[in-house]
C-alpha positions as a Markdown table, in Angstrom:
| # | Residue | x | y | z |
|---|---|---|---|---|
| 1 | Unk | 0.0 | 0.0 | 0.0 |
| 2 | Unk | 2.6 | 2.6 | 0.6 |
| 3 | Unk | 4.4 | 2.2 | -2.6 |
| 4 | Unk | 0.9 | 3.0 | -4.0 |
| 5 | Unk | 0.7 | 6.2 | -2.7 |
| 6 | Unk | 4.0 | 7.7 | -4.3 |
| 7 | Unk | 2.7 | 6.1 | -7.9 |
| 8 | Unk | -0.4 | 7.5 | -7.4 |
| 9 | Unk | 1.1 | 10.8 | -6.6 |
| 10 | Unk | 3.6 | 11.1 | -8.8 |
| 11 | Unk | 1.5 | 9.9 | -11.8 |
| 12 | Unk | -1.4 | 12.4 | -11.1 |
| 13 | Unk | 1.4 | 15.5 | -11.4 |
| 14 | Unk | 2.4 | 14.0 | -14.1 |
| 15 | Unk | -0.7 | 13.9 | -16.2 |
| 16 | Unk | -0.9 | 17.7 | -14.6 |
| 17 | Unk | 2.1 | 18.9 | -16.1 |
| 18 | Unk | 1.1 | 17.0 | -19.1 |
| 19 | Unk | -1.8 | 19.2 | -19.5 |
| 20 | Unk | 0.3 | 22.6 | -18.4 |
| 21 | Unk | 3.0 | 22.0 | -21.0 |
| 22 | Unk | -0.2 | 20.9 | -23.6 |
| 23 | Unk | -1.8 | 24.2 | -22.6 |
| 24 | Unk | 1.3 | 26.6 | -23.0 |
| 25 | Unk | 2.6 | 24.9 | -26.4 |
| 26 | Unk | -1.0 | 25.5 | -27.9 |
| 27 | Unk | -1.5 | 28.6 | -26.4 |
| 28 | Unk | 2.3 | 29.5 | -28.6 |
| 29 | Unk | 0.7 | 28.0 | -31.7 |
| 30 | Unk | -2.8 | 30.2 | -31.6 |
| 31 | Unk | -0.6 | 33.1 | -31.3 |
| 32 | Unk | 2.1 | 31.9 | -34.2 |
| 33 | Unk | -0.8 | 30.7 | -36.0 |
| 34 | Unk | -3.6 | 33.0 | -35.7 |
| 35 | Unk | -3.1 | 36.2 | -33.9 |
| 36 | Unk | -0.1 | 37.3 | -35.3 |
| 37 | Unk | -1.0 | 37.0 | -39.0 |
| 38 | Unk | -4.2 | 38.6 | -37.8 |
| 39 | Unk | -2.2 | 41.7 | -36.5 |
| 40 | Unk | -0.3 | 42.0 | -39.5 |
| 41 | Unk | -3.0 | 41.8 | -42.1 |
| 42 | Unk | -4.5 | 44.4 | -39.4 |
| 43 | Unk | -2.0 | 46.5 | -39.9 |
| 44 | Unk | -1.6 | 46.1 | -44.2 |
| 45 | Unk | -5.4 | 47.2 | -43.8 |
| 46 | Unk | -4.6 | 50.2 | -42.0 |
| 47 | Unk | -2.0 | 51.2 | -43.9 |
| 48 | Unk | -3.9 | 50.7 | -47.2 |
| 49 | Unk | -6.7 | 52.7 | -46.3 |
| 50 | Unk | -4.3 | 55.6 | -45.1 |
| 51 | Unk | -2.6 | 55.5 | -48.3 |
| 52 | Unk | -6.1 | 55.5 | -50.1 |
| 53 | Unk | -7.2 | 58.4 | -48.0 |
| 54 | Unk | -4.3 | 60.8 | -48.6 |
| 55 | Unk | -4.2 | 59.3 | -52.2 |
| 56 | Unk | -8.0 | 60.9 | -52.2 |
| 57 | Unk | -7.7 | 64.1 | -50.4 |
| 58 | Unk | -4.7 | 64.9 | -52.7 |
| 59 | Unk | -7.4 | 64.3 | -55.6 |
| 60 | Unk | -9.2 | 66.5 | -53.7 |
| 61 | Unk | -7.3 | 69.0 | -53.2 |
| 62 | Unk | -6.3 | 68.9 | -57.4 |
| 63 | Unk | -9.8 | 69.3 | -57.7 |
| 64 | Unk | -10.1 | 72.3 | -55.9 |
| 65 | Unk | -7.4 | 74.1 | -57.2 |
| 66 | Unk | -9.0 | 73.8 | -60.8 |
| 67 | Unk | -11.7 | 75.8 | -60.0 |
């Protein structure tokens, strides 16, 4: 019975751990994965629509300076 209780003991932190290290190493590959493309295309989105918008208000300003 007593060498039982160390088994038991160490077995159940080891399925713990098990699930920590399973946790953190998925937790690294939804960032890799999916939050930092995410930011990046964020980001190209930004930056596009910026460009777009002085793009437009130098149109703009074209514009006005015809009439």
């Amino acid at each position: 019975m007593s060498s039982l209780v160390p088994l038991v003991y160490y077995g159940g932190f080891l399925v713990l751990f098990f699930f920590w290290i399973y946790g953190i190493v998925s937790f690294v590959l939804d960032l890799k994965n999916k939050v930092v493309p995410g930011i990046k295309q964020y980001r190209r989105g930004r930056a596009r629509q910026k460009g777009e918008q002085e793009r437009e208000s130098e149109r703009d300003e074209k514009e006005q300076q015809l009439y």
